[in-house]
C-alpha positions, 0 to 999 in steps of 0.5 A, a space after each residue: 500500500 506504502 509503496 503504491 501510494 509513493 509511485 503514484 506521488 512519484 509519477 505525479 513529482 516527474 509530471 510536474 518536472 515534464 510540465 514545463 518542458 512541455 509548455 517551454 515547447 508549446 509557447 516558445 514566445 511567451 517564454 522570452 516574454 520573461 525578463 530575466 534569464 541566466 544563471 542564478 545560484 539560490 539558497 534556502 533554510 528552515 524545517 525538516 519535518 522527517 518525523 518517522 521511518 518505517 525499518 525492516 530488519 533480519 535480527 536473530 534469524 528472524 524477520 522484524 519491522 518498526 518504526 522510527 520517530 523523530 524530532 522535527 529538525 533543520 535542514 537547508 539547500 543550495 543549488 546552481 540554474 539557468 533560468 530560461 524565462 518561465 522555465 528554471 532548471 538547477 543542480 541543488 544540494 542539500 542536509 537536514 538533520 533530525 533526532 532519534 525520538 523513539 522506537 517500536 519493533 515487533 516480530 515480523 514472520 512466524 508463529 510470533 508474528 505481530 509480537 512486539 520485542 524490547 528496542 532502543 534507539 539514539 542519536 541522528 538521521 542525517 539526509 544529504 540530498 543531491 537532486 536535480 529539479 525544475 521549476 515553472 513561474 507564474 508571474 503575478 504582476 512585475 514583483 510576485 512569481 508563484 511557481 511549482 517545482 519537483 526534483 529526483 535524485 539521490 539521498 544519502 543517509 546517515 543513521 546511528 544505532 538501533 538496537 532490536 531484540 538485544 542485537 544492535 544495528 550498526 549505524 547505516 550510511 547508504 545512498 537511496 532513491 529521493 525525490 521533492 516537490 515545491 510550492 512557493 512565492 517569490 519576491 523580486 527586490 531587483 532585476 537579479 535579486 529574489 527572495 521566496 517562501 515555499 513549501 516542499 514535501 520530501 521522501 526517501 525510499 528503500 526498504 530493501 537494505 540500507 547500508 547492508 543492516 536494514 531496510 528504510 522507508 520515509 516521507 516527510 510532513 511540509 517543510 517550510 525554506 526561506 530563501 534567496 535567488 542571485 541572478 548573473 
């Protein structure tokens, strides 16, 4: 069901990312209509809302699966564009960081299926995404620009000890597959200088293995960035 419900989000994400692209080709004058093209570098900061993981793990010979809870963190992006007028594409790099909250773990296959075990757990998880996104601005007179925006990429996740059932989990660090979206509105100050609010809802996905220890799955509630757009 998790799983299903992230690849329809997904096919969503990657629409959102063909829809500009398509509209670039469709209405190539409206395009240049815009004022300011080129590079930019941009950068934002504000919550990361990372508040729980689903893990599954083999301990003791016998399948397990839990959940992971966590504070809610900060976490910040920075990344590299070409603004081509309506249409903005970027490199971006980014980490957030949240602490271990708690922990649940229950036996996962046998007779003792669904029987809850002793578990712990402390310390962080700490995502470092590099994604590649693109936006779609909508202009609302000569100073605000909403946009939509989505990007792909990989995560790379740093999480420490879990113990489960007596047996510790080393901590994991691994690349998994990740993925965004965005809602935003922006102000501009100057031709070349913008600063924006927006929103963005962030996963990562693997409950296969993370790091060869366990599997971990993961969406995030809304984040909300501040942040500002420097145009060359």
């Amino acid at each position: 069901m998790i799983k299903t419900l992230q690849i329809k989000i997904l096919k969503k994400l990657l629409l959102a990312i063909a829809l500009p692209i398509t509209i670039f080709g469709i209405n190539p004058n409206e395009v240049r209509s815009e004022e300011s093209k080129g590079v930019y570098v941009t950068g934002n900061y504000g919550t990361s809302s990372f508040t729980s993981a689903d893990w599954k793990a083999t301990v003791n010979n016998l399948a397990h699966k839990g959940n992971l809870k966590f504070d809610n963190g900060t976490g910040w992006e920075a990344g590299l564009g070409y603004d081509f007028g309506r249409l903005r594409t970027e490199l971006s790099y980014g980490e957030s960081t949240n602490k271990i909250e708690s922990i649940t773990a229950t036996i996962n296959e046998g007779i003792f299926s669904g029987t809850s075990v002793i578990s712990s757990a402390s310390g962080d998880l700490k995502i470092n995404n590099v994604l590649i996104n693109g936006y779609l601005d909508f202009p609302i007179g000569r100073k605000f620009i909403k946009y939509i925006g989505a990007g792909i990429g990989g995560c790379k996740l740093d999480i420490d000890n879990i113990t489960v059932d007596g047996e510790v989990l080393e901590s994991a660090s691994t690349w998994l597959f990740g993925y965004q979206g965005k809602l935003g509105l922006s102000y501009r100050l100057t031709k070349n200088f913008n600063i924006f609010g927006e929103g963005i809802y962030s996963a990562f996905s693997d409950l296969g293995a993370a790091g060869e220890k366990y599997g971990l799955e993961s969406s995030s509630d809304i984040n909300y960035r501040a942040g500002l757009i420097l145009k060359f």
